[in-house]
Steps between C-alpha positions, in 0.01 A plus 500: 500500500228643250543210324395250725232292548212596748205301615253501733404206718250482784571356849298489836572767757723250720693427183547858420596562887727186488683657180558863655633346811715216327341237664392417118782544245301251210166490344311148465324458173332143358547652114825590330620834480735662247693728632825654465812582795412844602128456416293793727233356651231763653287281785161638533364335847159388472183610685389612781847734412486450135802727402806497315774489800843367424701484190794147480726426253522123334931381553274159355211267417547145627291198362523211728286198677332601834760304707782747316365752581419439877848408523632777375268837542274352777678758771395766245231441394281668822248219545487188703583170306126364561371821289808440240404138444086550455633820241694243342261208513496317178734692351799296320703879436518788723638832393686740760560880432808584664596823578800700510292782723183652574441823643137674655445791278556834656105522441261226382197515252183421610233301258256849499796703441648297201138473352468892534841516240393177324126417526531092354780467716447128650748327703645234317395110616780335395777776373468817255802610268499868526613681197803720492316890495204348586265685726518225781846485489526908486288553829650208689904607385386896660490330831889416490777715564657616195811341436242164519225613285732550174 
């Protein structure tokens, strides 16, 4: 696994809830996303909590209209379909990130703590590739068991 991709996205806390319950096994996005099967992705929830909480991993990226993917990630996606249609709103292509799994981190990194190890940490709008041996990656991987952190 030290090979694979990791990235950090940013979700609301109800979204981050959502995902460690599984009421919310895919992440919305407007803009296309490159990513790889097996793809880690670290979600940091935003303020008031602002900390990194939950690491998922990608099985795939779907590209699809709105209607698609209603039809077929709408019971996943952890929101109601009026919010998923004004997300969506103009918007000829949605992308879905579908996980395989996502799992609460045995013990989450708040914003003050992360800037304390990396002062010009800032949580990423959009996404943020983080680099294999990277000091983001490094603290965030010392919060999984070891078998996962490799």
């Amino acid at each position: 696994m030290a090979s694979a991709e990791n990235i950090l996205i940013s979700v609301h806390p109800r979204h981050a809830d959502n995902m460690v319950s599984g009421r919310k096994t895919v992440e919305l996005r407007r803009r296309p996303l490159k990513l790889i099967s097996g793809c880690r992705v670290w979600i940091y929830s935003t303020l008031p909590r602002g900390s990194v909480e939950a690491v998922g991993t990608v099985a795939k990226v779907v590209a699809a209209s709105p209607s698609a993917i209603w039809r077929d990630y709408g019971k996943q996606c952890g929101i109601t379909k009026t919010e998923f249609d004004a997300y969506y709103e103009g918007a000829n292509t949605g992308y879905v990130i579908v996980f395989s799994t996502i799992k609460k981190l045995p013990s989450t990194f708040a914003l003050g703590e992360i800037r304390r190890h990396l002062e010009s940490f800032h949580p990423p709008q959009f996404f943020k590739r983080l680099l294999a041996g990277g000091p983001e990656l490094n603290l965030f991987t010392s919060a999984l068991p070891s078998p996962l952190a490799a």
